[in-house]
Predicted model as a PDB file, atoms N, CA, C, CB and O in Angstrom, pLDDT in the B-factor column:
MODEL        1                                                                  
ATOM      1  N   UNK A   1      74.946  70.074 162.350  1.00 72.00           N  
ATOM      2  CA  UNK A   1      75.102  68.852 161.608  1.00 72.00           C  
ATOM      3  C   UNK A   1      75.825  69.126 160.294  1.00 72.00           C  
ATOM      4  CB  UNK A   1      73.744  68.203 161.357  1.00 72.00           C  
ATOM      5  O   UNK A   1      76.845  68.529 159.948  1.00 72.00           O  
ATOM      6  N   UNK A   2      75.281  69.973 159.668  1.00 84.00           N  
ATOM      7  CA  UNK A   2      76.099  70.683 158.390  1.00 84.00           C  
ATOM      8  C   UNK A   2      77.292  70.962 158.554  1.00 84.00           C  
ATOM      9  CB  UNK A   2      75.643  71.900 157.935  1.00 84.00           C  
ATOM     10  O   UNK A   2      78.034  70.706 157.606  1.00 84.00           O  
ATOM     11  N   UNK A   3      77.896  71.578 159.795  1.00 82.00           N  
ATOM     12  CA  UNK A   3      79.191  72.226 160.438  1.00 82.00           C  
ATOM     13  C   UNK A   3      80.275  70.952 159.622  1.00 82.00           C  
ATOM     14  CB  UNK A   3      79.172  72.262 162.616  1.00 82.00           C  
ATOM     15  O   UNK A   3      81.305  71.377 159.100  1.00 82.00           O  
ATOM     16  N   UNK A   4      80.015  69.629 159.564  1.00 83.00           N  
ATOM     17  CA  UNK A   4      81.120  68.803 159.631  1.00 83.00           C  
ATOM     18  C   UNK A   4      80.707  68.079 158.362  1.00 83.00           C  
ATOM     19  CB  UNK A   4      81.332  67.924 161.018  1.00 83.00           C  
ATOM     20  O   UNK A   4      80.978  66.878 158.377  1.00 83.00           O  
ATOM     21  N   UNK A   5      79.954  68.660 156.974  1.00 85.00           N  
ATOM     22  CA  UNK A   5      79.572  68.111 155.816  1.00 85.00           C  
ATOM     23  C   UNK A   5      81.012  68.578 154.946  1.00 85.00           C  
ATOM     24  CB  UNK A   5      77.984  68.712 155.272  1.00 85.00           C  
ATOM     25  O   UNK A   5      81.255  69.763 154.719  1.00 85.00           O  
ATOM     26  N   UNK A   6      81.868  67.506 154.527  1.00 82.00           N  
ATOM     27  CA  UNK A   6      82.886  67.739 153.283  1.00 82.00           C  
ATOM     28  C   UNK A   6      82.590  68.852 151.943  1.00 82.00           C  
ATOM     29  CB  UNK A   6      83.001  66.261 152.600  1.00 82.00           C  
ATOM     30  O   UNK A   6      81.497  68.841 151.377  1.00 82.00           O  
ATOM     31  N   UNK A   7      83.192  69.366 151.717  1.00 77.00           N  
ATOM     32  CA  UNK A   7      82.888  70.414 150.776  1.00 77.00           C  
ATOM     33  C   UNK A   7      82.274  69.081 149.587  1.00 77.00           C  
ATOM     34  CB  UNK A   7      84.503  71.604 150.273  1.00 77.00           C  
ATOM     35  O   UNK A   7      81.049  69.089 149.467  1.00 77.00           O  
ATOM     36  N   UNK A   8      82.720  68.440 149.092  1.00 80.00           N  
ATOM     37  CA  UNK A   8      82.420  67.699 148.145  1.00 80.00           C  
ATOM     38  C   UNK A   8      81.070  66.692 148.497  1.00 80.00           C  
ATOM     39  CB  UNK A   8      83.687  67.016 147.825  1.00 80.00           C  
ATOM     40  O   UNK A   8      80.911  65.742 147.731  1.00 80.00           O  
ATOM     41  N   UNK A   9      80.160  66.852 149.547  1.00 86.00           N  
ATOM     42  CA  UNK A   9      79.300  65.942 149.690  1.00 86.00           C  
ATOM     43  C   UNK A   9      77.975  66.996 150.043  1.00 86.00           C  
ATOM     44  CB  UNK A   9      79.803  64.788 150.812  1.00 86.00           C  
ATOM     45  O   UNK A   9      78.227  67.998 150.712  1.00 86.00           O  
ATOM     46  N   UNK A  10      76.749  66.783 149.641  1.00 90.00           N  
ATOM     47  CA  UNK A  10      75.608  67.580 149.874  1.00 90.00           C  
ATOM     48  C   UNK A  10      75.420  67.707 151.331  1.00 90.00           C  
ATOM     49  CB  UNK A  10      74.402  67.019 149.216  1.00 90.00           C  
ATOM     50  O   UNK A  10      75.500  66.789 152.148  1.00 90.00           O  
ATOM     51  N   UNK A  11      75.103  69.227 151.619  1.00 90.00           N  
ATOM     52  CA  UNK A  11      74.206  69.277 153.088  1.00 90.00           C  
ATOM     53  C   UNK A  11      73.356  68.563 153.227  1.00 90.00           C  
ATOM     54  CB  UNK A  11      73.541  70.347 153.449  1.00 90.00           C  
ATOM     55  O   UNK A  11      72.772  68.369 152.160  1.00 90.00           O  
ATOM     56  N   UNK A  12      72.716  67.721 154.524  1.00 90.00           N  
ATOM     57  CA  UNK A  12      72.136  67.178 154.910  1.00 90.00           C  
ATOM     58  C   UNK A  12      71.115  67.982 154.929  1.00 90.00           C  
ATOM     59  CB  UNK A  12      72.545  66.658 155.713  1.00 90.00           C  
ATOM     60  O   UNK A  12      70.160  67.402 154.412  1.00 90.00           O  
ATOM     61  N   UNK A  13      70.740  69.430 155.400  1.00 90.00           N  
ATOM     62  CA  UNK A  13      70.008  69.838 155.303  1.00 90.00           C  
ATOM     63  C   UNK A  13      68.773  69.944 154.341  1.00 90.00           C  
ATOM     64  CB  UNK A  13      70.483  70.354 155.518  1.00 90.00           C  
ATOM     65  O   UNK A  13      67.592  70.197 154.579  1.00 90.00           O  
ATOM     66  N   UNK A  14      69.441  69.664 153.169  1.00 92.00           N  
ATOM     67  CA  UNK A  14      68.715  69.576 151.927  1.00 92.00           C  
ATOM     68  C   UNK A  14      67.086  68.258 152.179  1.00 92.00           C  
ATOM     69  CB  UNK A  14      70.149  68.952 150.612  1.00 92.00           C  
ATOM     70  O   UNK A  14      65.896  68.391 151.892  1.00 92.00           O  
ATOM     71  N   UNK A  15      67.709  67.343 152.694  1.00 91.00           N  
ATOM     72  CA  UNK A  15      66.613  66.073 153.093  1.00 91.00           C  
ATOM     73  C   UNK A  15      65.147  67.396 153.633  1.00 91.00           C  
ATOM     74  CB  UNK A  15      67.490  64.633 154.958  1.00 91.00           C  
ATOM     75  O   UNK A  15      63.973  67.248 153.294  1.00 91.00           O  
ATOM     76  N   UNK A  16      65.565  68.341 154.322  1.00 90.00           N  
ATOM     77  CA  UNK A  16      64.683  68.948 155.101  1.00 90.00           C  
ATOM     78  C   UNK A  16      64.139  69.727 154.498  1.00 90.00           C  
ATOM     79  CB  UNK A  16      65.043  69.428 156.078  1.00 90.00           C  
ATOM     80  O   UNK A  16      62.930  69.916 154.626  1.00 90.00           O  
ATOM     81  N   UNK A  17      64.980  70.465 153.582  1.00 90.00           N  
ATOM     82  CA  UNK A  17      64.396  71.505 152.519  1.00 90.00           C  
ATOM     83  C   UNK A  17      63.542  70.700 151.616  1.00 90.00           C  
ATOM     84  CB  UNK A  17      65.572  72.310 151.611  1.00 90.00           C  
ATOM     85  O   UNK A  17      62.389  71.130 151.598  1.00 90.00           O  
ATOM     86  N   UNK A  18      63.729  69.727 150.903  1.00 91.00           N  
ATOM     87  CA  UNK A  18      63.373  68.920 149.779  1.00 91.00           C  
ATOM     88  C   UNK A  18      61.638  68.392 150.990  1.00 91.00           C  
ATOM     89  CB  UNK A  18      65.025  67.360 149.192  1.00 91.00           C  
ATOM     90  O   UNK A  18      61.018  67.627 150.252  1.00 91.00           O  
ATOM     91  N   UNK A  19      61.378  68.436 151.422  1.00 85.00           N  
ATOM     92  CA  UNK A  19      60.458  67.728 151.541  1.00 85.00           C  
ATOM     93  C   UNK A  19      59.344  69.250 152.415  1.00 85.00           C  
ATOM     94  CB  UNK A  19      61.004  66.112 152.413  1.00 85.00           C  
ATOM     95  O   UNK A  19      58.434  69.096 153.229  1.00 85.00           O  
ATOM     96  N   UNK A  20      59.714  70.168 152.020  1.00 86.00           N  
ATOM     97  CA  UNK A  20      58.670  71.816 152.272  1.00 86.00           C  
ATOM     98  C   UNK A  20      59.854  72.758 151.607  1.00 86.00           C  
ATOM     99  CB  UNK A  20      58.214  72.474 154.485  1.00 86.00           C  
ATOM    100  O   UNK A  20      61.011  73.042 151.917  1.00 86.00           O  
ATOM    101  N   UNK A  21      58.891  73.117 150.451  1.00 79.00           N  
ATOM    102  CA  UNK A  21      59.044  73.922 149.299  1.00 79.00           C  
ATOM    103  C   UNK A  21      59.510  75.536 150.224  1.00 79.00           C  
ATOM    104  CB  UNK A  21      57.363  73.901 148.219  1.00 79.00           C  
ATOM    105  O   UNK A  21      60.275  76.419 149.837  1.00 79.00           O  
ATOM    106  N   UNK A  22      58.760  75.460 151.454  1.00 84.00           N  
ATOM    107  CA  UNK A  22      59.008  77.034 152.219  1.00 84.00           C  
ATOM    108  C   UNK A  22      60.549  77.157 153.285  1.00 84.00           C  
ATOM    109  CB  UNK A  22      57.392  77.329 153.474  1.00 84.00           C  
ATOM    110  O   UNK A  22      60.974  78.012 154.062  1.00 84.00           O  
ATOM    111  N   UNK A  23      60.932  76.109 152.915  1.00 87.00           N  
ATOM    112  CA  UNK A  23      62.264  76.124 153.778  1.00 87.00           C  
ATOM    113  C   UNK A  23      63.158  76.028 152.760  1.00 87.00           C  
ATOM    114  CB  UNK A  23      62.498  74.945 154.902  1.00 87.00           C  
ATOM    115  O   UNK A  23      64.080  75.287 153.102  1.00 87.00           O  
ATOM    116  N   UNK A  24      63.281  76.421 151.736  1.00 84.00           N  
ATOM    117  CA  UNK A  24      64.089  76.942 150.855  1.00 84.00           C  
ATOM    118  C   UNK A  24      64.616  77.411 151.088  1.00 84.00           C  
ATOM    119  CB  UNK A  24      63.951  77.366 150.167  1.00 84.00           C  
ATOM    120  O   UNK A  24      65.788  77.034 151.123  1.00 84.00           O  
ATOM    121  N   UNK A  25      64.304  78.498 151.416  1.00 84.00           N  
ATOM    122  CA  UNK A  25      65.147  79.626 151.856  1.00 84.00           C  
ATOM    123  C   UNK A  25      65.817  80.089 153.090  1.00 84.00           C  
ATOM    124  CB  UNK A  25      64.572  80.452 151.651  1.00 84.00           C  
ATOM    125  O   UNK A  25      66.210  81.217 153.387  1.00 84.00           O  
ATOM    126  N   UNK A  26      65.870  78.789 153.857  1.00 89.00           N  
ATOM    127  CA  UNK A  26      66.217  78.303 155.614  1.00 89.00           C  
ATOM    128  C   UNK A  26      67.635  77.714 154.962  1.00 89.00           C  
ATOM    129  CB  UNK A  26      64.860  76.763 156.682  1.00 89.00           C  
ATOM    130  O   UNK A  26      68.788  77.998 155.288  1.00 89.00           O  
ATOM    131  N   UNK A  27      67.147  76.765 153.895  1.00 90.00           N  
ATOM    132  CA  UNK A  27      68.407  76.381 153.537  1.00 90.00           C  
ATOM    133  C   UNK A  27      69.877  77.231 152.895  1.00 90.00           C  
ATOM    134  CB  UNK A  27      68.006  75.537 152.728  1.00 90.00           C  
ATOM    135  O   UNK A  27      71.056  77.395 153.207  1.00 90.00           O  
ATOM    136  N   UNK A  28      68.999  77.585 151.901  1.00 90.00           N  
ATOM    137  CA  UNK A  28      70.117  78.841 151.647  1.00 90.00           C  
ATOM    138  C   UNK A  28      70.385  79.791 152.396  1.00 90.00           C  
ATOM    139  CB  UNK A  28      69.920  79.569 150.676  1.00 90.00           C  
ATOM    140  O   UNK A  28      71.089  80.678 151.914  1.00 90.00           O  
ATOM    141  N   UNK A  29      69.911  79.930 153.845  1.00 91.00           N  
ATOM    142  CA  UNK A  29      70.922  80.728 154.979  1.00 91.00           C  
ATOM    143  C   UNK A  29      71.891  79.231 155.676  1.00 91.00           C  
ATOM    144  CB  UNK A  29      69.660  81.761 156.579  1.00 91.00           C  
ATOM    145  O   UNK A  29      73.095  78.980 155.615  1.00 91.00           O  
ATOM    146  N   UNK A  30      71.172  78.754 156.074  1.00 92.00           N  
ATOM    147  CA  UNK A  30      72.566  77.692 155.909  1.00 92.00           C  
ATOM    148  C   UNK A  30      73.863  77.580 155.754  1.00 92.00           C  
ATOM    149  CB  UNK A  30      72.573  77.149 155.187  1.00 92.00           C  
ATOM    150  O   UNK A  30      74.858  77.527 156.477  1.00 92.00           O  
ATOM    151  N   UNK A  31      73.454  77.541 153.954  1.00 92.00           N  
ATOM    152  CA  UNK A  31      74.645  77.447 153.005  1.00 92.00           C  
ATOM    153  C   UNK A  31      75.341  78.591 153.356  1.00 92.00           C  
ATOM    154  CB  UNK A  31      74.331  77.404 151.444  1.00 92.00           C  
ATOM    155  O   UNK A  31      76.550  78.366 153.419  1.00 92.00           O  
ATOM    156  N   UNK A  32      75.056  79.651 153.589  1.00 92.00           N  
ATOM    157  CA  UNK A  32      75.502  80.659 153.364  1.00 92.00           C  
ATOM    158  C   UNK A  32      76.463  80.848 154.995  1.00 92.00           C  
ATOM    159  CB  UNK A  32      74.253  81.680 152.869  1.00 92.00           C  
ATOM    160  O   UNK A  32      77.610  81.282 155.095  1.00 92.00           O  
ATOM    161  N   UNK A  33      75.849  80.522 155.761  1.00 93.00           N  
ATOM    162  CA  UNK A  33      76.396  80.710 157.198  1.00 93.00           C  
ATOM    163  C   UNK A  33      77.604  79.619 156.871  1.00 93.00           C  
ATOM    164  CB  UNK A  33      75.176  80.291 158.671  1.00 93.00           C  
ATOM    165  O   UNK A  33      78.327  79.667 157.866  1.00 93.00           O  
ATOM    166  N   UNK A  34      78.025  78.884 156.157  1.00 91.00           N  
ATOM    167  CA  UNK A  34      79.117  77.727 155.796  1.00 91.00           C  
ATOM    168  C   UNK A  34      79.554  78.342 154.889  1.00 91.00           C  
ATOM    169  CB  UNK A  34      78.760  76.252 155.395  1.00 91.00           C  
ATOM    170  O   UNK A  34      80.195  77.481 154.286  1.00 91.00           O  
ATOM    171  N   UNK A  35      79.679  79.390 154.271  1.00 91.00           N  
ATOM    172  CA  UNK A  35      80.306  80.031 153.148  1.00 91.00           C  
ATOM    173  C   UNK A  35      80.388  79.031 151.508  1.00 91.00           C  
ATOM    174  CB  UNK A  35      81.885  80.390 153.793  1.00 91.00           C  
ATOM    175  O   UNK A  35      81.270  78.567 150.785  1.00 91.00           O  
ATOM    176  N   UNK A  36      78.830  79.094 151.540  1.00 91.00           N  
ATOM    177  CA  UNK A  36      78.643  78.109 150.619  1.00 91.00           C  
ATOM    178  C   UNK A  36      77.485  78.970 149.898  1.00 91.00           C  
ATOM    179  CB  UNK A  36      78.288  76.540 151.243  1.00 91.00           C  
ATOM    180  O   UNK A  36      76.511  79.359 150.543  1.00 91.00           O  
ATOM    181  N   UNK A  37      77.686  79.313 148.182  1.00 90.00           N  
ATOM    182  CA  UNK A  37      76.748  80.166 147.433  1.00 90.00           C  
ATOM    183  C   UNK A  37      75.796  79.411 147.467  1.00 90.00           C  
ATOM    184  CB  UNK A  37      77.042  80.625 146.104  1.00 90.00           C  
ATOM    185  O   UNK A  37      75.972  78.223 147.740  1.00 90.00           O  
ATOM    186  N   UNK A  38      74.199  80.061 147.121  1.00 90.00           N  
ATOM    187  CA  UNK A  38      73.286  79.320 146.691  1.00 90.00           C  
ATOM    188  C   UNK A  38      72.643  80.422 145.751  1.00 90.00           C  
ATOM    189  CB  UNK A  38      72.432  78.643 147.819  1.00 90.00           C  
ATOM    190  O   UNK A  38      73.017  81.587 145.620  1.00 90.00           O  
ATOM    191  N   UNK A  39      71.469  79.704 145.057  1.00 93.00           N  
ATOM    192  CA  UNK A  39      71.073  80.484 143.790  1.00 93.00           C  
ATOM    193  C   UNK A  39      70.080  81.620 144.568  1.00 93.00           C  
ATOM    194  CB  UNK A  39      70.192  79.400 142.463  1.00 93.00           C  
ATOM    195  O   UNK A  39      70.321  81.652 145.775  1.00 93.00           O  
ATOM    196  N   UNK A  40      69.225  82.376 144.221  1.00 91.00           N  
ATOM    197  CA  UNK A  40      68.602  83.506 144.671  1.00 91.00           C  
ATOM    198  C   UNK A  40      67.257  83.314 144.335  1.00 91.00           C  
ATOM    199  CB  UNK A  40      69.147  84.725 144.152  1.00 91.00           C  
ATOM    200  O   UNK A  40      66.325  83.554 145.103  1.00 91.00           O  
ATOM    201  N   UNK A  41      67.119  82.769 142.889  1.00 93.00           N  
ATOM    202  CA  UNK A  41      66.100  82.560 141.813  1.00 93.00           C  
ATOM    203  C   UNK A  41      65.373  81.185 142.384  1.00 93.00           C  
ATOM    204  CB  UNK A  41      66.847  82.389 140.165  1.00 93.00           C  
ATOM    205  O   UNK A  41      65.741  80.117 141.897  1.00 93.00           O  
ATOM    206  N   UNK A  42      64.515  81.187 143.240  1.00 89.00           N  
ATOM    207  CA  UNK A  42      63.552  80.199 143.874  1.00 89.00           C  
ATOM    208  C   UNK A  42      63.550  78.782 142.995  1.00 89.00           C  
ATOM    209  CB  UNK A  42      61.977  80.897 143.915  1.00 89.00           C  
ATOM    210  O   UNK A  42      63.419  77.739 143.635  1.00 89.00           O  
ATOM    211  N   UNK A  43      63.654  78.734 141.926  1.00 90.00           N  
ATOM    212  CA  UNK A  43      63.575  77.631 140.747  1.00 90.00           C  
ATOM    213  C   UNK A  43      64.343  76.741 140.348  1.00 90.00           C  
ATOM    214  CB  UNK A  43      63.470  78.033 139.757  1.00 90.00           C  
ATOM    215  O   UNK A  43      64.263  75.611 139.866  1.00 90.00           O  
ATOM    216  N   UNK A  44      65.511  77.850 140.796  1.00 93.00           N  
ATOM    217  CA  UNK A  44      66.987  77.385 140.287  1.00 93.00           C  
ATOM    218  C   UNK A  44      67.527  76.980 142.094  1.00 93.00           C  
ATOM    219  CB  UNK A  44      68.143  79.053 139.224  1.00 93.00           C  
ATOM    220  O   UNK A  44      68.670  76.526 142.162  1.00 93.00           O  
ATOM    221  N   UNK A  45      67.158  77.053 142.754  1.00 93.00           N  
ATOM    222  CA  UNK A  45      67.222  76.881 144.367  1.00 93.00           C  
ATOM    223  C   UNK A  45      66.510  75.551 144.464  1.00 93.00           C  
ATOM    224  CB  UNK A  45      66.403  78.177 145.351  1.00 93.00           C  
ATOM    225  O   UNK A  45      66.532  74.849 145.476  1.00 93.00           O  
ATOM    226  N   UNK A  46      65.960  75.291 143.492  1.00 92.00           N  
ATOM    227  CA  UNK A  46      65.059  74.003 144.114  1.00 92.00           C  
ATOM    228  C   UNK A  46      65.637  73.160 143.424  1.00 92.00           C  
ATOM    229  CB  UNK A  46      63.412  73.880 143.963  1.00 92.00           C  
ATOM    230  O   UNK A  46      65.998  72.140 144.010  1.00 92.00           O  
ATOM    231  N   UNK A  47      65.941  73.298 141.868  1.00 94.00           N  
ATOM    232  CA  UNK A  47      66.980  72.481 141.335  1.00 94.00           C  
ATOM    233  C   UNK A  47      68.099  71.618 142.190  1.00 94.00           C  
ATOM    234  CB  UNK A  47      67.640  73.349 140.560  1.00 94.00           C  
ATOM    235  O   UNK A  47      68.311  70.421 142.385  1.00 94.00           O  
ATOM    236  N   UNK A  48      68.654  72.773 142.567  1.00 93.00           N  
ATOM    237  CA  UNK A  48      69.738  72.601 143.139  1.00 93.00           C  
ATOM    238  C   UNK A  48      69.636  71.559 145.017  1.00 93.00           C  
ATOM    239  CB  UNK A  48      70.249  74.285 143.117  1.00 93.00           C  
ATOM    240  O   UNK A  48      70.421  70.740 145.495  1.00 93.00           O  
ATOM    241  N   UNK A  49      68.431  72.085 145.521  1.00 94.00           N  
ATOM    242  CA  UNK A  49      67.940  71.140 146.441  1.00 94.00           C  
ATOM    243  C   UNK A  49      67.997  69.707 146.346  1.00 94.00           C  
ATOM    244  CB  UNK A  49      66.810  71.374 146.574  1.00 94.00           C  
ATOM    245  O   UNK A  49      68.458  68.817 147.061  1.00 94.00           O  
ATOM    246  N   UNK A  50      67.213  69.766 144.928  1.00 94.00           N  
ATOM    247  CA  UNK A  50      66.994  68.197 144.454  1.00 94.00           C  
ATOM    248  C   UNK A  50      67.942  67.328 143.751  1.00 94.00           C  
ATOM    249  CB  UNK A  50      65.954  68.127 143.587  1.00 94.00           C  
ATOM    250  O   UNK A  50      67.881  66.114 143.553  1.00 94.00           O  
ATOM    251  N   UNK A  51      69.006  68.355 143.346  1.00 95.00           N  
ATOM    252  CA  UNK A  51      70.230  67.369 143.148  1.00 95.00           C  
ATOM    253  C   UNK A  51      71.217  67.033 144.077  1.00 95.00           C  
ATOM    254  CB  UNK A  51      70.965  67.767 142.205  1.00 95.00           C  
ATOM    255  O   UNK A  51      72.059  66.143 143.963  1.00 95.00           O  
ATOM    256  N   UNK A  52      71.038  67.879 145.091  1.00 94.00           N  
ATOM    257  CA  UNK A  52      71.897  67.392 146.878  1.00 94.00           C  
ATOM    258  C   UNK A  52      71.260  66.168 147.043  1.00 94.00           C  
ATOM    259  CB  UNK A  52      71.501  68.523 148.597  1.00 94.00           C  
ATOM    260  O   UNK A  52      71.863  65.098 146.967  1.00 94.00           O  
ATOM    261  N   UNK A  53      69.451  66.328 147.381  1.00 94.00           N  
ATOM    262  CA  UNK A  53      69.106  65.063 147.968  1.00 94.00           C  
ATOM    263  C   UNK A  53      69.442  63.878 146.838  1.00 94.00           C  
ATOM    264  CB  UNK A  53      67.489  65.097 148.426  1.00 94.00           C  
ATOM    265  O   UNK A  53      69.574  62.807 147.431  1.00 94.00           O  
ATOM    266  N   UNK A  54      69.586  63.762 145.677  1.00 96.00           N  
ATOM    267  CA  UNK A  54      70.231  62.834 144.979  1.00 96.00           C  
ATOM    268  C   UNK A  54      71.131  62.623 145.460  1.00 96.00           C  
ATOM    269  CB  UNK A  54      70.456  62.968 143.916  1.00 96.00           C  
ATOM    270  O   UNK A  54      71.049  61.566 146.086  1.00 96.00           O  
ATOM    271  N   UNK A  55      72.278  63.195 145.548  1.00 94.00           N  
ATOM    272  CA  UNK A  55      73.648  63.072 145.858  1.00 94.00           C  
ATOM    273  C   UNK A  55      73.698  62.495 147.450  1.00 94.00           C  
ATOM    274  CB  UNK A  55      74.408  64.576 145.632  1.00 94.00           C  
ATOM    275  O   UNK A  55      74.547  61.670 147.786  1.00 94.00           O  
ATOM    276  N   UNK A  56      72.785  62.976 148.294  1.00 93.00           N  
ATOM    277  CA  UNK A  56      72.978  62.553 149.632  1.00 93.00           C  
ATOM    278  C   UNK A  56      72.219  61.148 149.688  1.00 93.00           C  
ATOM    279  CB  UNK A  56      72.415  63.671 150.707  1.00 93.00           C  
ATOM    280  O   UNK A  56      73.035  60.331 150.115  1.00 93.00           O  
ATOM    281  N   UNK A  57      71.211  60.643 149.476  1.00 93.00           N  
ATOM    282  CA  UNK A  57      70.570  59.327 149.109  1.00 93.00           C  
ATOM    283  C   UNK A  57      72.244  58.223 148.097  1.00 93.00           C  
ATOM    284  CB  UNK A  57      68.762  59.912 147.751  1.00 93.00           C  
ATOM    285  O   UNK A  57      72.810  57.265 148.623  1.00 93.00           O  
ATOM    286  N   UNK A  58      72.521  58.667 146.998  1.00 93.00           N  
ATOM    287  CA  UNK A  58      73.413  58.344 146.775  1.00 93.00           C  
ATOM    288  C   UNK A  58      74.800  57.511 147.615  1.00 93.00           C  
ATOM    289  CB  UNK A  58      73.436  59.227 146.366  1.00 93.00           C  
ATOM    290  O   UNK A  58      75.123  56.328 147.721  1.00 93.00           O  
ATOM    291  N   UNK A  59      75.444  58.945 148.168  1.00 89.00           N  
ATOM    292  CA  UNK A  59      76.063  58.742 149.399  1.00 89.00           C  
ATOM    293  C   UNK A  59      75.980  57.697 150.697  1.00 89.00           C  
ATOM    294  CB  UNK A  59      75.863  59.719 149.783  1.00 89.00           C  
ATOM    295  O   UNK A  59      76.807  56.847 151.027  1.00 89.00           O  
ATOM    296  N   UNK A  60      74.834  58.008 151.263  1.00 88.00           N  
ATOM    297  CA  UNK A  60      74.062  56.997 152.473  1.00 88.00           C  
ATOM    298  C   UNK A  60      73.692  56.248 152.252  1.00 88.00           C  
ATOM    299  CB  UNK A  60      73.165  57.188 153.160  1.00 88.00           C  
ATOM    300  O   UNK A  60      73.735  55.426 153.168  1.00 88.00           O  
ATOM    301  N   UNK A  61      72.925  55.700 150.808  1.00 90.00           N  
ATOM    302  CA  UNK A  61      72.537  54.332 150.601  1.00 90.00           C  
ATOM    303  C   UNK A  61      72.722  52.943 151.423  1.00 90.00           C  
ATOM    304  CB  UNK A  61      73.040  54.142 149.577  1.00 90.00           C  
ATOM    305  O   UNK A  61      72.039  52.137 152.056  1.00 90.00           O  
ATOM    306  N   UNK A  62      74.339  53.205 150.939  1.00 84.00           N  
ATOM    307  CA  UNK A  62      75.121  51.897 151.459  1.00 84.00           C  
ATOM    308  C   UNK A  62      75.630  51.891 153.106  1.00 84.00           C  
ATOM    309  CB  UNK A  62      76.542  51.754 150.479  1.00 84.00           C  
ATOM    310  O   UNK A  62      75.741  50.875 153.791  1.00 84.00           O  
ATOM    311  N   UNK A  63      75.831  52.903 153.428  1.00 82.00           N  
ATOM    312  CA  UNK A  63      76.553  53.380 154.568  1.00 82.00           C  
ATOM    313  C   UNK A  63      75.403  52.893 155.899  1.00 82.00           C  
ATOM    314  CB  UNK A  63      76.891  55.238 154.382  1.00 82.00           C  
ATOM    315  O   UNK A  63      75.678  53.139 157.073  1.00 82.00           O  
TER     316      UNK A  63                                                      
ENDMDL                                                                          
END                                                                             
C-alpha cells in the first residue's frame, strides 16, 4: 500500500503505527524498505508518526 505513497504525502502506514506505540518500529522498517529515513530515538519516531497521521487525516478528509 505504501509502494504507491508520493514522496510528498505521509505513509499510510503511520494510521497503524499511531494507534500501538510497539509498531513503531514496524514502521520505520517500512520507511526504510522505501528508502525513506526515519529517526532511531523512539520519541523523536513518535513525533514524527503523529505528524504523518496529521498530514494523512488532512489529506483524506475530503477525498
Amino acid at each position: 500500500m505504501d509502494q504507491a505513497t508520493p514522496a510528498d504525502q505521509a505513509l499510510l502506514s503511520c494510521l497503524v503505527a499511531a494507534g500501538d506505540p510497539n509498531i513503531a518500529s514496524s514502521y520505520r522498517e517500512v520507511a526504510g524498505a522505501l528508502g525513506l529515513e526515519s529517526p532511531e530515538d523512539p520519541s523523536v519516531l513518535r513525533d514524527v508518526v503523529d505528524a504523518d497521521v496529521q498530514q494523512a487525516h488532512h489529506y483524506w478528509r475530503y477525498r
